[in-house]
N, C-alpha and C positions, 0 to 999 in steps of 0.2 A: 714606706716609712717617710715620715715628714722631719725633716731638722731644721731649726729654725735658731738663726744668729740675730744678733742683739748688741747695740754697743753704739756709744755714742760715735760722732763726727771724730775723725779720726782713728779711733778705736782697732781697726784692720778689719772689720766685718768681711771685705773684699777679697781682702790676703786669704782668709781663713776659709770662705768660701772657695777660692781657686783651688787651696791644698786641698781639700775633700774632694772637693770634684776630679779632680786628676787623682788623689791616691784612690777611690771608689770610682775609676773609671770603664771600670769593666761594668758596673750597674745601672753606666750611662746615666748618668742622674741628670735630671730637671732642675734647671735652676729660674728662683722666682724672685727679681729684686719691686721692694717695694718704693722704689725711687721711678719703677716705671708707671703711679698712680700719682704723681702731682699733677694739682688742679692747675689749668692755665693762671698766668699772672695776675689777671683782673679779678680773680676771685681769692687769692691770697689778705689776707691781713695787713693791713696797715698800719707801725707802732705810731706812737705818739710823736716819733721825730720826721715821720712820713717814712720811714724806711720799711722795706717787704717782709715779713715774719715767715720762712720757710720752716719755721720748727716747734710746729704747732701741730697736734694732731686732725686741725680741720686742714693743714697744707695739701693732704691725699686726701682723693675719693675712697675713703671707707668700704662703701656700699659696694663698689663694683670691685674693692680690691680684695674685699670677704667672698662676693661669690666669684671671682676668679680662682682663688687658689681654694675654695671648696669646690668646684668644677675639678681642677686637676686633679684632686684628693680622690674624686668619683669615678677618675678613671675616664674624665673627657682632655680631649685638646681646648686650649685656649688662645686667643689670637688677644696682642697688646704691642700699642704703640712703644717701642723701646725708650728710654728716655736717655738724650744726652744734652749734660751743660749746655745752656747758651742757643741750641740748635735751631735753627728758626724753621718754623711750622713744615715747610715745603721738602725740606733734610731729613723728618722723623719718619722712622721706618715702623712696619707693621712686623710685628716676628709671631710665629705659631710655636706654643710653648706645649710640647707633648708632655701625656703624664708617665712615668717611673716607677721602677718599684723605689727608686730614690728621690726625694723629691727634695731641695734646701733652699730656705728660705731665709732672706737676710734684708732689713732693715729696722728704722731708727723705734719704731711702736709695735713689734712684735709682743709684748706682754700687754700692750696699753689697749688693744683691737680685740674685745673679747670674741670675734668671732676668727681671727688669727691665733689666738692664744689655745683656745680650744680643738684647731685643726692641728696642731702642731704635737707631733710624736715626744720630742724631744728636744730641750731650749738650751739655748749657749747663752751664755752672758760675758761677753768681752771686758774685760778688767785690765783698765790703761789707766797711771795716772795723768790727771787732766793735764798739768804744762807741756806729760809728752803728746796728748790729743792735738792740745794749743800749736807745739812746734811744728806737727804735721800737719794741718791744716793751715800753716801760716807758709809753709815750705809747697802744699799742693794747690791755694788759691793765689798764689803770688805768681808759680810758677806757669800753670796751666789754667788756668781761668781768669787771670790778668787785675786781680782786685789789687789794693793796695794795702797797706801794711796796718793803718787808722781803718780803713771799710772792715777787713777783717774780725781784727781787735773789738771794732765795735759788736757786730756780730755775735763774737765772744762773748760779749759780755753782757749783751741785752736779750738776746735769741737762743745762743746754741747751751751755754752753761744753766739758766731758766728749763729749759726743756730737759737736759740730761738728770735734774734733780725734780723735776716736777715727774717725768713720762715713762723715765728708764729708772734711775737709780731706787726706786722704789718695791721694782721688782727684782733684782739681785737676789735675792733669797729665796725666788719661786725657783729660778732657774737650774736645769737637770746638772747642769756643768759647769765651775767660772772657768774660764779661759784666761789664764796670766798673760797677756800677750805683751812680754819684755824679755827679759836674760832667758827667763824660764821657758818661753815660748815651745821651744821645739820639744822639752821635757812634755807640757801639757800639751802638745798634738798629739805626741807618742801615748799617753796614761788616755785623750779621748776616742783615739782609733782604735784599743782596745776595749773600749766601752764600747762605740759603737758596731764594731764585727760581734760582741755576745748578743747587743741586739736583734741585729740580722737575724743570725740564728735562733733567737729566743721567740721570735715572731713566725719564722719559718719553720719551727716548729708546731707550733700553736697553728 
């Protein structure tokens, strides 16, 4: 089974993905981030003020990141550069990503990638409102990736909010599950971990 997270910057995609994976850890599940297919920098977007557009769905390779995780789906291994912030070329590691009978999958164009959308069992849509999106990401780029308070903002306001209402917010209503991830949070893990054990079994029966 494929499950597949969804949610803007900030949103807890990350969070949400760790709880599953450890409370489904006896299924050993596969985990698949689509932040591991950004294009190198030189082939990014350029706005109109010269600034880089990460939140575009030409940001990723598409092509290789549809047949990556339909490879896994098929029940092959796959080998992908891991991706982290800032790392410069020589630091990025190669990791082999085994396939599962669990398989989750979590980034920003999971509905927007018809050949993701369609591999995908069953879709989360992370539901945060946006100033609390804003504070977290103004708390995780200030903090650990050293941007400034104006870099960010801008960001916000030219790149990241444009794309959550062009790429994500559009699909909300496709998706199998909203995710409250606020007060209620822990309420909706508990009501989607009972969703997803009848699947299990509803599949393993079949």
């Amino acid at each position: 089974m494929i499950i597949g997270i969804c949610g803007g910057s900030g949103s807890g995609k990350t969070t949400l993905l760790r709880r599953l994976s450890n409370h489904f850890k006896d299924m050993n599940p596969s985990v698949f981030s689509m932040d591991n297919y950004y294009k190198p920098i030189h082939f990014q977007h350029i706005d109109e003020n010269g600034e880089v557009n990460f939140d575009l769905p030409s940001a990723l390779n598409e092509d290789i990141l549809v047949k990556d995780l339909q490879d896994l789906a098929s029940g092959k291994s796959i080998e992908v550069i891991e991706y982290h912030f800032n790392a410069p070329p020589d630091k990025n590691v190669l990791i082999t990503i085994s396939p599962s009978e669990l398989t989750i999958v979590e980034g920003l164009f999971l509905f927007h990638y018809p050949g993701v959308r369609e591999t995908v069992d069953f879709s989360i849509f992370m539901d945060v409102e946006l100033s609390v999106q804003l504070d977290r990401r103004l708390y995780r780029d200030q903090e650990s990736r050293g941007y400034t308070r104006e870099g960010i903002l801008y960001q916000w306001d030219n790149h990241v909010t444009p794309c959550y209402q062009n790429f994500l917010l559009p699909y909300k209503k496709d998706a199998d599950f909203i995710y409250r991830n606020d007060e209620r949070a822990d309420e909706d893990f508990a009501t989607l971990v009972q969703i997803l054990e009848k699947e299990f079994k509803s599949q393993k029966v079949n």
